[in-house]
Biopython code that builds the backbone (N, CA, C, O; Angstrom):
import numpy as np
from Bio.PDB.StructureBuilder import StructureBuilder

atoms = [
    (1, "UNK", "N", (99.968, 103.097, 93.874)),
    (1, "UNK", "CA", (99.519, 103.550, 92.570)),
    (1, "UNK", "C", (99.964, 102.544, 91.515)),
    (1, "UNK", "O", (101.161, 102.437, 91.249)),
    (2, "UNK", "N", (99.206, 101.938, 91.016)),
    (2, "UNK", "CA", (99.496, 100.470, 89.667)),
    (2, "UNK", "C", (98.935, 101.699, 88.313)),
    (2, "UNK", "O", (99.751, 101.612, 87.395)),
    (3, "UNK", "N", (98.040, 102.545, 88.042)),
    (3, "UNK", "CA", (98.030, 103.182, 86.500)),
    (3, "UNK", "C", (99.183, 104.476, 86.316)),
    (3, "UNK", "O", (98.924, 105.596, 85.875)),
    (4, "UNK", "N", (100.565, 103.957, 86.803)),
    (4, "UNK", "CA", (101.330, 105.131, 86.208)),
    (4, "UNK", "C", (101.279, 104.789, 84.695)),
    (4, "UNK", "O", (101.123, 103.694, 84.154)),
    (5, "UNK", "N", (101.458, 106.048, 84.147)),
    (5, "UNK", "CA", (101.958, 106.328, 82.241)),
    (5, "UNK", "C", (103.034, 105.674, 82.353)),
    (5, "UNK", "O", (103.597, 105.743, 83.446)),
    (6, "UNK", "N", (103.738, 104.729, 81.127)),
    (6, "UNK", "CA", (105.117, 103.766, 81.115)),
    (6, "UNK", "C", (106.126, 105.438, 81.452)),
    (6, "UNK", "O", (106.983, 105.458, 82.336)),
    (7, "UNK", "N", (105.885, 106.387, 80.797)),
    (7, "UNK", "CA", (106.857, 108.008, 81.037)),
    (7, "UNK", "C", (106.926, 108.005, 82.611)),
    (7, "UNK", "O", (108.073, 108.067, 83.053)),
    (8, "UNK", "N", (106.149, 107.958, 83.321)),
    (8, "UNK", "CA", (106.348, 108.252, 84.478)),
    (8, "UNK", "C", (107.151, 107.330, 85.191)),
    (8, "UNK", "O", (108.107, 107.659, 85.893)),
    (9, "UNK", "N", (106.722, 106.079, 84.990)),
    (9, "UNK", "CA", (107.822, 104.487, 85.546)),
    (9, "UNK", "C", (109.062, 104.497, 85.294)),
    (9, "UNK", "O", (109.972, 104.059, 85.998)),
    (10, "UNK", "N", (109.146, 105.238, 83.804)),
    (10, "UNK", "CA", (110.778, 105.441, 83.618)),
    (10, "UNK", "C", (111.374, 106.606, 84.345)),
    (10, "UNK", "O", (112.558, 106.385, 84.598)),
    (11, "UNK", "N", (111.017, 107.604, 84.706)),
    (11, "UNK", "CA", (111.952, 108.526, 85.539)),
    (11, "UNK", "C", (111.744, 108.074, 86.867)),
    (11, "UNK", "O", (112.255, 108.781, 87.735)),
    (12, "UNK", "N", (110.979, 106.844, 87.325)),
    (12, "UNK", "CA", (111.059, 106.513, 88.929)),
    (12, "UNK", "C", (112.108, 104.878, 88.361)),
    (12, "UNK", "O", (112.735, 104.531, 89.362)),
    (13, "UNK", "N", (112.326, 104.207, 87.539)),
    (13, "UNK", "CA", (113.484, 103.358, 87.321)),
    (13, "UNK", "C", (114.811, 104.356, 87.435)),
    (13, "UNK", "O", (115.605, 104.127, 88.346)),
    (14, "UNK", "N", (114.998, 105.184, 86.750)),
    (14, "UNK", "CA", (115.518, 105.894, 86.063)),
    (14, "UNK", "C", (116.470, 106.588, 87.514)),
    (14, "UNK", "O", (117.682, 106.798, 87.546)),
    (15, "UNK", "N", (115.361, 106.856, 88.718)),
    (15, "UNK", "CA", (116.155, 107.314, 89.999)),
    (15, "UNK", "C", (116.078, 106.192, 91.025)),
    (15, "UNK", "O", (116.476, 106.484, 92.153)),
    (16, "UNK", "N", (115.519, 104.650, 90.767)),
    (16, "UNK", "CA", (115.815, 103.867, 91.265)),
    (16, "UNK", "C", (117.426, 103.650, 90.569)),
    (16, "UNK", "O", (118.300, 103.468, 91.417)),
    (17, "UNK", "N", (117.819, 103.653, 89.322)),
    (17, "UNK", "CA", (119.168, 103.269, 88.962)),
    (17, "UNK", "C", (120.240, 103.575, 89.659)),
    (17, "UNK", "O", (120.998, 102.847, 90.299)),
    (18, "UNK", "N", (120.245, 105.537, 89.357)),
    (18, "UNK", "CA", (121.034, 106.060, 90.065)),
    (18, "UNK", "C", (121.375, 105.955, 91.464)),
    (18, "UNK", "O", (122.489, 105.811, 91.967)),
    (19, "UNK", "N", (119.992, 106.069, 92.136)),
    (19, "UNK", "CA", (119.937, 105.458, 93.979)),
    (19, "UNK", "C", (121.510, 104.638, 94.309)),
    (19, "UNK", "O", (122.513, 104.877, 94.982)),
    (20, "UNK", "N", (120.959, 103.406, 93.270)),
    (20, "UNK", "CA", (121.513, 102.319, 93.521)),
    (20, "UNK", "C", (123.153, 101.701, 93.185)),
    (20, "UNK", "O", (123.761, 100.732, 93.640)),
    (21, "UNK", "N", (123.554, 102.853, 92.083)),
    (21, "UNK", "CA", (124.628, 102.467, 91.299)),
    (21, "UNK", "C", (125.504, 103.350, 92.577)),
    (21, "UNK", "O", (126.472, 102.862, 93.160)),
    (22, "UNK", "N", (125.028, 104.522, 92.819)),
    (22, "UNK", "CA", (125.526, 104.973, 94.046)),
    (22, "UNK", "C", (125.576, 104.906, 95.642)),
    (22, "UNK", "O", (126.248, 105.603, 96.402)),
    (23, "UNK", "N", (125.114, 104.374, 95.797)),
    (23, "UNK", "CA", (124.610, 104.107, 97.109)),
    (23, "UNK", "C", (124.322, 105.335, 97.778)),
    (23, "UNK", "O", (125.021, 105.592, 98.758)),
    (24, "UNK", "N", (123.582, 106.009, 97.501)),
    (24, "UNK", "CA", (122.718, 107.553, 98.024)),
    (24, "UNK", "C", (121.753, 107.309, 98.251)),
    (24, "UNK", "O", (120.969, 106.531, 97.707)),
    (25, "UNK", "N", (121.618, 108.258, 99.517)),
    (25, "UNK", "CA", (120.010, 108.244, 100.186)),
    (25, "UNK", "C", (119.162, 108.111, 99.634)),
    (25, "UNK", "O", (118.129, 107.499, 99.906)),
    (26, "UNK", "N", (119.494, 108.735, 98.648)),
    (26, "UNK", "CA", (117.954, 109.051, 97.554)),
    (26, "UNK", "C", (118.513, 109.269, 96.013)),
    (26, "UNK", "O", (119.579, 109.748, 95.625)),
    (27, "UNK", "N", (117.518, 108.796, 95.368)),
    (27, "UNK", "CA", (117.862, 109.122, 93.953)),
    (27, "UNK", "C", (116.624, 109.952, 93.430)),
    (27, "UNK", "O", (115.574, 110.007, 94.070)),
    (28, "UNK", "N", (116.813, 110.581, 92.248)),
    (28, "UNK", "CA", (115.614, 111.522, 91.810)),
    (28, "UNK", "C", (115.801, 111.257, 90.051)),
    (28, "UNK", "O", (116.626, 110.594, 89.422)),
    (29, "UNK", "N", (114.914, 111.898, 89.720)),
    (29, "UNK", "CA", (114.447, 112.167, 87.934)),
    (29, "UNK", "C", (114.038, 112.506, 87.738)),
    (29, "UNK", "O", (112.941, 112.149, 88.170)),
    (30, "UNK", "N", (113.955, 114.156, 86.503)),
    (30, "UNK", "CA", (112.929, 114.603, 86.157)),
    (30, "UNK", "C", (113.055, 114.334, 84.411)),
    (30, "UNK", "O", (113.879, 113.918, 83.597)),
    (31, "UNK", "N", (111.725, 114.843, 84.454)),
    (31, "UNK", "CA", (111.486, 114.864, 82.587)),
    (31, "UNK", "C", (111.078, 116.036, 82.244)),
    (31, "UNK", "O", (110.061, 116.427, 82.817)),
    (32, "UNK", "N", (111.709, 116.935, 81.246)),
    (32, "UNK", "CA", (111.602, 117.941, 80.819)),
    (32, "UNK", "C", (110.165, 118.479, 79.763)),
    (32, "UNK", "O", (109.450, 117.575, 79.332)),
    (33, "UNK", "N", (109.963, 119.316, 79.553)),
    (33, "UNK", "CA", (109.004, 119.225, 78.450)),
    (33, "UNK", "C", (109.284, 119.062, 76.702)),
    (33, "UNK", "O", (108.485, 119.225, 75.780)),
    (34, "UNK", "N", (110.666, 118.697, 76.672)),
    (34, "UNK", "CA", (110.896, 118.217, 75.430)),
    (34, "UNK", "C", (110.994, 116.726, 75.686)),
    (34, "UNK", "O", (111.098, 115.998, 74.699)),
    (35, "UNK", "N", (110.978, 116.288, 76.670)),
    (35, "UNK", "CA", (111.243, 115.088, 77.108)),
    (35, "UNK", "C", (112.342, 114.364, 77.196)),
    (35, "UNK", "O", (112.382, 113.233, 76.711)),
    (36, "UNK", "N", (113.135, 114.785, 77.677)),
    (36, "UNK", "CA", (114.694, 114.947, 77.867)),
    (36, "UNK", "C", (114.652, 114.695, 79.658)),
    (36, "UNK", "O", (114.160, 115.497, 80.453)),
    (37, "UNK", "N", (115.329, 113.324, 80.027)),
    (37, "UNK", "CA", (115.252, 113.416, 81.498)),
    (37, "UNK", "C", (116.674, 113.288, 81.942)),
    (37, "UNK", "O", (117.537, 112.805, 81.209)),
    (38, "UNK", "N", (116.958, 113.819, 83.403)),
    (38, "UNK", "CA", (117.930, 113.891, 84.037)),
    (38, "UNK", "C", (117.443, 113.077, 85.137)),
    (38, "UNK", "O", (116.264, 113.015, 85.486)),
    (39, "UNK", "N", (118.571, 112.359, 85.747)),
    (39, "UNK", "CA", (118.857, 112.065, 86.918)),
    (39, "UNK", "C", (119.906, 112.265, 87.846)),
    (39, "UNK", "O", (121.078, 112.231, 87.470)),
    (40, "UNK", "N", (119.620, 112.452, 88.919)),
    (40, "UNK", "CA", (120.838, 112.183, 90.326)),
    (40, "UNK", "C", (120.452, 111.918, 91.329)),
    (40, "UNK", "O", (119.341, 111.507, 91.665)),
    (41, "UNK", "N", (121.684, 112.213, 92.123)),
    (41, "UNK", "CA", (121.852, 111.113, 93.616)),
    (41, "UNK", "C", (121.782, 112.584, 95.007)),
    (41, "UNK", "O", (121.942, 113.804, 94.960)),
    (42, "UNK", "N", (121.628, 112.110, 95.526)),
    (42, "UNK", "CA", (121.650, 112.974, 96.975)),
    (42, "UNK", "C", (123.312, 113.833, 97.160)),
    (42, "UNK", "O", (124.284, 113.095, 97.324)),
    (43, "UNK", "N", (123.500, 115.109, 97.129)),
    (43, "UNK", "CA", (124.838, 115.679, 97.054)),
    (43, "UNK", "C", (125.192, 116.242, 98.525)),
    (43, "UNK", "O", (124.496, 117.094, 99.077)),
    (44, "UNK", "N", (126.629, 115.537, 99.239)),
    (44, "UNK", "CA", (126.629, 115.433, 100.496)),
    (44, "UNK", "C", (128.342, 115.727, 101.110)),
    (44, "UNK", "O", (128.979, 115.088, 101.946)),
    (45, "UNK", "N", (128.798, 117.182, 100.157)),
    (45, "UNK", "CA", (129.542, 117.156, 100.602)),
    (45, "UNK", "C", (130.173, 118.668, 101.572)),
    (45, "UNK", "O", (129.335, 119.560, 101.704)),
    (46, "UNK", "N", (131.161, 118.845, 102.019)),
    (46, "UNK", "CA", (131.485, 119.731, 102.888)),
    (46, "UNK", "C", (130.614, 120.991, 102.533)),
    (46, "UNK", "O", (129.818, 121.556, 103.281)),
    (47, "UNK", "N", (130.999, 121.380, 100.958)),
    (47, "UNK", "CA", (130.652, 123.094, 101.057)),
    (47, "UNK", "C", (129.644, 122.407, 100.348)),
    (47, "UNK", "O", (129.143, 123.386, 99.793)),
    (48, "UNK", "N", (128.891, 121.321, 99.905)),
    (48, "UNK", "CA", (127.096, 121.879, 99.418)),
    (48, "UNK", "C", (126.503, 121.048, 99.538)),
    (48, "UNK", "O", (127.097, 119.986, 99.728)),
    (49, "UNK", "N", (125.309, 121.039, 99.508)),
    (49, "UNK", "CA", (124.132, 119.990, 99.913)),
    (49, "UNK", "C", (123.032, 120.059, 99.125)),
    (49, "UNK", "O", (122.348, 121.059, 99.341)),
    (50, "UNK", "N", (122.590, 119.243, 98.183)),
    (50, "UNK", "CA", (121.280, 119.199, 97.552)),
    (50, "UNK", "C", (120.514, 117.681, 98.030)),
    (50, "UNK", "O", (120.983, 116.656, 98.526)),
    (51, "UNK", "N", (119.392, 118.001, 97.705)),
    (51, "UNK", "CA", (118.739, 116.506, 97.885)),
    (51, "UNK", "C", (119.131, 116.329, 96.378)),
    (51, "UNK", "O", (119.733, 117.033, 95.567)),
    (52, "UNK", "N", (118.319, 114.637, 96.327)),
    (52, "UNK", "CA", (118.130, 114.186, 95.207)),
    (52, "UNK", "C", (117.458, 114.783, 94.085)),
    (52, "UNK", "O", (118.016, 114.758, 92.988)),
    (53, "UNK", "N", (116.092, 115.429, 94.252)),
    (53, "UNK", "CA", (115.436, 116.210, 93.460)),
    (53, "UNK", "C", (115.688, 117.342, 93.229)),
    (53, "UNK", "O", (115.308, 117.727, 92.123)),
    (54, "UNK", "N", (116.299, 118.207, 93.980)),
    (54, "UNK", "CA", (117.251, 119.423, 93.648)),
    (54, "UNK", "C", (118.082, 119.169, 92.884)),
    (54, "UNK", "O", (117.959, 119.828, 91.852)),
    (55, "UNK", "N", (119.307, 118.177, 92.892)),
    (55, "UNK", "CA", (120.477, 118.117, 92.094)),
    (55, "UNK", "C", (119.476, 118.057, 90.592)),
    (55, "UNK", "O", (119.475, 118.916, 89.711)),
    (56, "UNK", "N", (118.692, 116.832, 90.619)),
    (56, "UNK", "CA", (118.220, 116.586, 89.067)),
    (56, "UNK", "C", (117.970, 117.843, 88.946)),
    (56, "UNK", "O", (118.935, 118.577, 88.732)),
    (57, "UNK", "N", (116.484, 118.496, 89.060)),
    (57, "UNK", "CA", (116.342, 120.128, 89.001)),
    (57, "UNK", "C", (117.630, 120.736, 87.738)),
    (57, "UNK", "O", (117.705, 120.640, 86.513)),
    (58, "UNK", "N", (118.580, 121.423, 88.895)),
    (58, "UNK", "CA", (119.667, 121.693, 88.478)),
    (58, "UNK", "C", (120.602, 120.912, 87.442)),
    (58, "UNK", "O", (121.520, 121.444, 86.818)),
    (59, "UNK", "N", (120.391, 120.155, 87.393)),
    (59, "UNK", "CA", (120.745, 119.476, 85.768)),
    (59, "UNK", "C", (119.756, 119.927, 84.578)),
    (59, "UNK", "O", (119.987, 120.461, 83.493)),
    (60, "UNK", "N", (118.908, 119.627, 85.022)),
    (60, "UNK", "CA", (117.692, 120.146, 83.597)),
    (60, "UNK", "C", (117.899, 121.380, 83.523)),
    (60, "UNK", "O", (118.018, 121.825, 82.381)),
    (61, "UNK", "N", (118.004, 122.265, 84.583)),
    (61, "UNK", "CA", (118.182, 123.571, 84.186)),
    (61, "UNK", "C", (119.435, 124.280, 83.425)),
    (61, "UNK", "O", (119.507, 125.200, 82.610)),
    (62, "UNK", "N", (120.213, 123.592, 83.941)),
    (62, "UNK", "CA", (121.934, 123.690, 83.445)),
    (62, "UNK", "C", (121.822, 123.246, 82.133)),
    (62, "UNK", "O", (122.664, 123.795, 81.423)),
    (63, "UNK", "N", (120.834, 122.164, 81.307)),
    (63, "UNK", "CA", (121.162, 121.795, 80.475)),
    (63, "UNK", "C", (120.016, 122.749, 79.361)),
    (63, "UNK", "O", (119.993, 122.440, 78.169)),
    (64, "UNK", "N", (119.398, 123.533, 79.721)),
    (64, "UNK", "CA", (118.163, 124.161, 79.075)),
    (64, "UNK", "C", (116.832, 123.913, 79.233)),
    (64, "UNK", "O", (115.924, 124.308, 78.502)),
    (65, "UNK", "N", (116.742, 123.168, 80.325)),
    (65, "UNK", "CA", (115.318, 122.896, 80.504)),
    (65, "UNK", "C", (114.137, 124.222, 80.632)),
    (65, "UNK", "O", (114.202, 124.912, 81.650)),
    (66, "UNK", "N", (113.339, 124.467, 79.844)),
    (66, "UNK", "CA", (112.325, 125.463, 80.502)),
    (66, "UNK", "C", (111.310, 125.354, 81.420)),
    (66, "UNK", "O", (110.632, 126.235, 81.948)),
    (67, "UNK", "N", (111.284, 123.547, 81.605)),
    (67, "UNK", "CA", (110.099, 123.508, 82.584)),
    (67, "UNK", "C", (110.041, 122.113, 82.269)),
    (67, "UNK", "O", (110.500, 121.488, 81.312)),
    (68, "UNK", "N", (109.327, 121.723, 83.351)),
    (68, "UNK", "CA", (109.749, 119.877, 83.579)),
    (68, "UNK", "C", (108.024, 119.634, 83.392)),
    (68, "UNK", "O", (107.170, 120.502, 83.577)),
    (69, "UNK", "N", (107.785, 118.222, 82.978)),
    (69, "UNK", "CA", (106.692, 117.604, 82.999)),
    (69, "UNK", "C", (106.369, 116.396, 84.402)),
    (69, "UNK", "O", (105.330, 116.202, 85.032)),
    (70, "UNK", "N", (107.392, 115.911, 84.494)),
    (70, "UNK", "CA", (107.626, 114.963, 85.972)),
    (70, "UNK", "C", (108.493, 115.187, 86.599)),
    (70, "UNK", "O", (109.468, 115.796, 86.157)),
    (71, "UNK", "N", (108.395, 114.750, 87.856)),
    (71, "UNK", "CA", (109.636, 114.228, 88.550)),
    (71, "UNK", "C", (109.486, 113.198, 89.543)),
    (71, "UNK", "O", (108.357, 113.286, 90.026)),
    (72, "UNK", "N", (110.051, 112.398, 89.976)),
    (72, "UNK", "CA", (110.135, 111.037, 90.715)),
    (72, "UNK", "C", (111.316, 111.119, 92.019)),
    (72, "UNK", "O", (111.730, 112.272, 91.901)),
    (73, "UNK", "N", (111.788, 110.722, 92.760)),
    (73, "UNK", "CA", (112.189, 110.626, 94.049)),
    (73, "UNK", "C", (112.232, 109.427, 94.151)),
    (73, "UNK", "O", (111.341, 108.836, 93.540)),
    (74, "UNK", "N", (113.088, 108.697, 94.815)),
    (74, "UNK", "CA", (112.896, 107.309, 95.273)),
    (74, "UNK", "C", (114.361, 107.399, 96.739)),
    (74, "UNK", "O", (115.557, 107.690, 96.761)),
    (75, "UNK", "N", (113.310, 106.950, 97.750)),
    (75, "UNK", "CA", (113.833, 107.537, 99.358)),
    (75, "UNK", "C", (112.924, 106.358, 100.267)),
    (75, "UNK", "O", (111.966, 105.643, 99.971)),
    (76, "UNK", "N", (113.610, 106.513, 101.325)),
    (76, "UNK", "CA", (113.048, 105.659, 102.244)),
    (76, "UNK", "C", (112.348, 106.617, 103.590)),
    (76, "UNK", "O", (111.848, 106.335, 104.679)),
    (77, "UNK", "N", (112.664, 108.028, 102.743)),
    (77, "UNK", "CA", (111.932, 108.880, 103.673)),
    (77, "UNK", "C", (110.512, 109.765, 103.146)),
    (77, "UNK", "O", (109.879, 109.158, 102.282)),
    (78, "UNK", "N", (110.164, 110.578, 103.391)),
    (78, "UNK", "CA", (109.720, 111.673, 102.883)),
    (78, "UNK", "C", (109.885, 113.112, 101.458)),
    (78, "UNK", "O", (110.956, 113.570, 101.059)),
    (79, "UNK", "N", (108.844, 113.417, 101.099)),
    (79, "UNK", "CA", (109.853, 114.968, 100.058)),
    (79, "UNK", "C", (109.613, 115.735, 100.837)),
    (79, "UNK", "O", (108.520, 116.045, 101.310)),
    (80, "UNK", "N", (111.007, 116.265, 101.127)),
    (80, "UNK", "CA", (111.742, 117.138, 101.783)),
    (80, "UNK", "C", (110.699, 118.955, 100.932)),
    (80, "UNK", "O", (110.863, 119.041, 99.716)),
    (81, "UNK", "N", (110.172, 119.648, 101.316)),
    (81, "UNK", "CA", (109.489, 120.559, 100.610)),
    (81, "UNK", "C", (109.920, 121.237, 99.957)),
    (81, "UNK", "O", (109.337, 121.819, 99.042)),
    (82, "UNK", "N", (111.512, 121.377, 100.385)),
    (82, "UNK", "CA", (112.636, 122.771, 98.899)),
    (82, "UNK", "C", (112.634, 121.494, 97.963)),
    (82, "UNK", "O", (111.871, 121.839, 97.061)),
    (83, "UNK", "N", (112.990, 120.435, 97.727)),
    (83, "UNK", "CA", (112.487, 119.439, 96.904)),
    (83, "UNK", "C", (111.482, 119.886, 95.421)),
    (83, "UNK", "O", (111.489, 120.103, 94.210)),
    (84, "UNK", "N", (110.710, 119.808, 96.623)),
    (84, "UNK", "CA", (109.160, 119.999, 95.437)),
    (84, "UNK", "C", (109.318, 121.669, 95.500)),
    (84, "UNK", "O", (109.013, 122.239, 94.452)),
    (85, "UNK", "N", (109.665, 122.331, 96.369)),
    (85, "UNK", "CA", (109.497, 124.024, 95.159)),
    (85, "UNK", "C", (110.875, 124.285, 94.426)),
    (85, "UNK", "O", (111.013, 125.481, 94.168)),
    (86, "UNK", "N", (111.995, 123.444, 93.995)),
    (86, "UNK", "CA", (112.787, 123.081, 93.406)),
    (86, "UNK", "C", (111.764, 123.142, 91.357)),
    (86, "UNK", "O", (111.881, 123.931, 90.420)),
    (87, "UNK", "N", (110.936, 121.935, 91.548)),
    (87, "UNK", "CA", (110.061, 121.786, 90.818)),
    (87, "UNK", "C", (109.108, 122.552, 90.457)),
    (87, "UNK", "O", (108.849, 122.701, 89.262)),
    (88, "UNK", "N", (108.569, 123.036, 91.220)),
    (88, "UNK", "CA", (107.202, 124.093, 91.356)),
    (88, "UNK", "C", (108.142, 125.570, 90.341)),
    (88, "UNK", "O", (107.765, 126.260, 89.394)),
    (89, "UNK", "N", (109.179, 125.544, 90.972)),
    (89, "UNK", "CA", (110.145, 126.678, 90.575)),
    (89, "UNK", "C", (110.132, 126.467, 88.885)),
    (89, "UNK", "O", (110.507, 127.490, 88.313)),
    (90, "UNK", "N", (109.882, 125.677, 88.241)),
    (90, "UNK", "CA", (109.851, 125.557, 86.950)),
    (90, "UNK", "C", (108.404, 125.399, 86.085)),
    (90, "UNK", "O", (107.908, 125.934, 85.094)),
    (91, "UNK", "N", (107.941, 124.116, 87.261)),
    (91, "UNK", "CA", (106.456, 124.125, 86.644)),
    (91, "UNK", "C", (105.621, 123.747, 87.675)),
    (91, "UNK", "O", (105.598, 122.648, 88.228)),
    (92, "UNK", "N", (104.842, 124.845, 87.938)),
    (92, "UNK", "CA", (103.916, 124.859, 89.008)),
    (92, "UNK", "C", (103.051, 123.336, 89.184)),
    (92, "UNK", "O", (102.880, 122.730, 90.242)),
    (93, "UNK", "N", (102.673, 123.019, 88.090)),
    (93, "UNK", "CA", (101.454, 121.731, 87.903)),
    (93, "UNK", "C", (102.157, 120.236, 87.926)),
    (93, "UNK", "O", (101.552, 119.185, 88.138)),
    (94, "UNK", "N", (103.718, 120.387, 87.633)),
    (94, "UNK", "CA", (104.151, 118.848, 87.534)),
    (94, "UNK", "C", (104.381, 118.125, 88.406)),
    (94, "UNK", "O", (105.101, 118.350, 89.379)),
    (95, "UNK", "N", (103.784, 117.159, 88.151)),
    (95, "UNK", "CA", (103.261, 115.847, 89.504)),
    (95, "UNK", "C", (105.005, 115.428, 89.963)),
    (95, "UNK", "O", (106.084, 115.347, 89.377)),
    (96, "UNK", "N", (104.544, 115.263, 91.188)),
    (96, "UNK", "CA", (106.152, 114.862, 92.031)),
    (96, "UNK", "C", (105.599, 113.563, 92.323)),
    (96, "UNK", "O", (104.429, 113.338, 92.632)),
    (97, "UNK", "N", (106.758, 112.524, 92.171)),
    (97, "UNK", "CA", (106.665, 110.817, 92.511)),
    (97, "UNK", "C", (107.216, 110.550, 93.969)),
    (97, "UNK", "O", (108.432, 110.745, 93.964)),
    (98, "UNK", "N", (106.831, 110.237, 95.005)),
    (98, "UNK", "CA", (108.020, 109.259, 95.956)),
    (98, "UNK", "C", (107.715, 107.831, 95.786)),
    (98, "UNK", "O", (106.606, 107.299, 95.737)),
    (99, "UNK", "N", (108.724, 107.370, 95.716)),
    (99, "UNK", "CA", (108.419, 105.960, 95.125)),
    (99, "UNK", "C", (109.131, 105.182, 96.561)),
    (99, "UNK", "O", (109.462, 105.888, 97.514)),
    (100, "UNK", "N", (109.321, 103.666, 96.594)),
    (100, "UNK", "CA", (109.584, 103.569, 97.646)),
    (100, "UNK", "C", (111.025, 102.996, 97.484)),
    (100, "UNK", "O", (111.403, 103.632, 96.501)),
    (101, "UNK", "N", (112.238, 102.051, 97.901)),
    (101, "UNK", "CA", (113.381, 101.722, 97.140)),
    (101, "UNK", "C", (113.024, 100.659, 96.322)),
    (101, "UNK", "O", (113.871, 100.246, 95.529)),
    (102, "UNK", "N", (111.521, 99.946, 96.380)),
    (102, "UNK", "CA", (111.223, 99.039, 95.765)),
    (102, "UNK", "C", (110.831, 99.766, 93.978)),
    (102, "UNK", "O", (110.860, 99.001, 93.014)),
    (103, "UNK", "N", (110.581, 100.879, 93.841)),
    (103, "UNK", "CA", (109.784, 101.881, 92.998)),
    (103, "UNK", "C", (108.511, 102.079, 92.762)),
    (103, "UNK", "O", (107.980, 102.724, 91.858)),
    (104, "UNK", "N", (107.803, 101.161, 94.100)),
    (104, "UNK", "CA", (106.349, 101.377, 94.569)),
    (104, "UNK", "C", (105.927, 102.918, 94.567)),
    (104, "UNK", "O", (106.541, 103.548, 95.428)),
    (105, "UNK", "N", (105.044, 103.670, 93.825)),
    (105, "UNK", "CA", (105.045, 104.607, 93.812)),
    (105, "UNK", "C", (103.720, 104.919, 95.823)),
    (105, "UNK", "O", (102.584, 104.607, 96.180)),
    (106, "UNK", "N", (104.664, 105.508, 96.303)),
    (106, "UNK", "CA", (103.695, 105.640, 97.780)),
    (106, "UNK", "C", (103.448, 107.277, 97.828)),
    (106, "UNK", "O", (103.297, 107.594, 99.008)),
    (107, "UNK", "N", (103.367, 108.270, 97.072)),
    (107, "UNK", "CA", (102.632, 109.521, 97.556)),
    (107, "UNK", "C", (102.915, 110.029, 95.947)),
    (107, "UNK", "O", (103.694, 109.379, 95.251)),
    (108, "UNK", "N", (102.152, 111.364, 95.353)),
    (108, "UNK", "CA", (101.767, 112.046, 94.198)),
    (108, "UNK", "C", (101.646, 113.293, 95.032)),
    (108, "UNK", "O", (101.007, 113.328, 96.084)),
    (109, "UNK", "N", (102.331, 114.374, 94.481)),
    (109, "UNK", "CA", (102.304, 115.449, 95.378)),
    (109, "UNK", "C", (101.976, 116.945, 93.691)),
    (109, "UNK", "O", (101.871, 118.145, 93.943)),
]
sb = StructureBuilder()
sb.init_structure("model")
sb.init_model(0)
sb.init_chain("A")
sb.init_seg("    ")
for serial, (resi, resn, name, xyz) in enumerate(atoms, 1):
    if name == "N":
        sb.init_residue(resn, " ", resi, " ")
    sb.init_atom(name, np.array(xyz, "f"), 0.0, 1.0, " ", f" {name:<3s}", serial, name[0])
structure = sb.get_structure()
């Protein structure tokens, strides 16, 4: 995909950063509908487990989000499907990114 919106490129930089500053499986980003974005990293420890797009999720929500406009992923795998109803859970219609670690965007879900 080469016609992303510059909004959308920035929450797939945005979880390329995090990916990377951490060295996590995966990094994620969403953008809120005030336009307020969160990011995080894959959460991997004894008592809890989120993916990447869950943790963000749960940041926007923690922080007041009522409902997201994007979200982005950047993985060398697949979206995991609690992932995307993570998202759906807020806003049924907002486009999910997997990007690749390059931030090639490779699927729109």
């Amino acid at each position: 995909m080469t016609d992303l919106d510059p909004e959308n490129a920035k929450i797939i930089t945005l979880a390329r950063s995090a990916r990377a500053r951490t060295g996590a499986a995966e990094g994620a980003a969403v953008r809120d509908t005030d336009g307020r974005t969160y990011a995080a990293t894959t959460v991997a420890l004894a008592s809890l487990k989120l993916t990447a797009l869950q943790a963000a999720v749960a940041a926007a929500v923690a922080s007041g989000a009522e409902g997201l406009e994007a979200a982005a992923v950047v993985t060398e795998g697949s979206l995991d499907a609690a992932s995307v109803s993570a998202v759906r859970d807020l806003t049924a219609s907002a486009p999910v990114f997997r990007a690749d670690l390059a931030g090639v965007v490779q699927e729109r879900v």
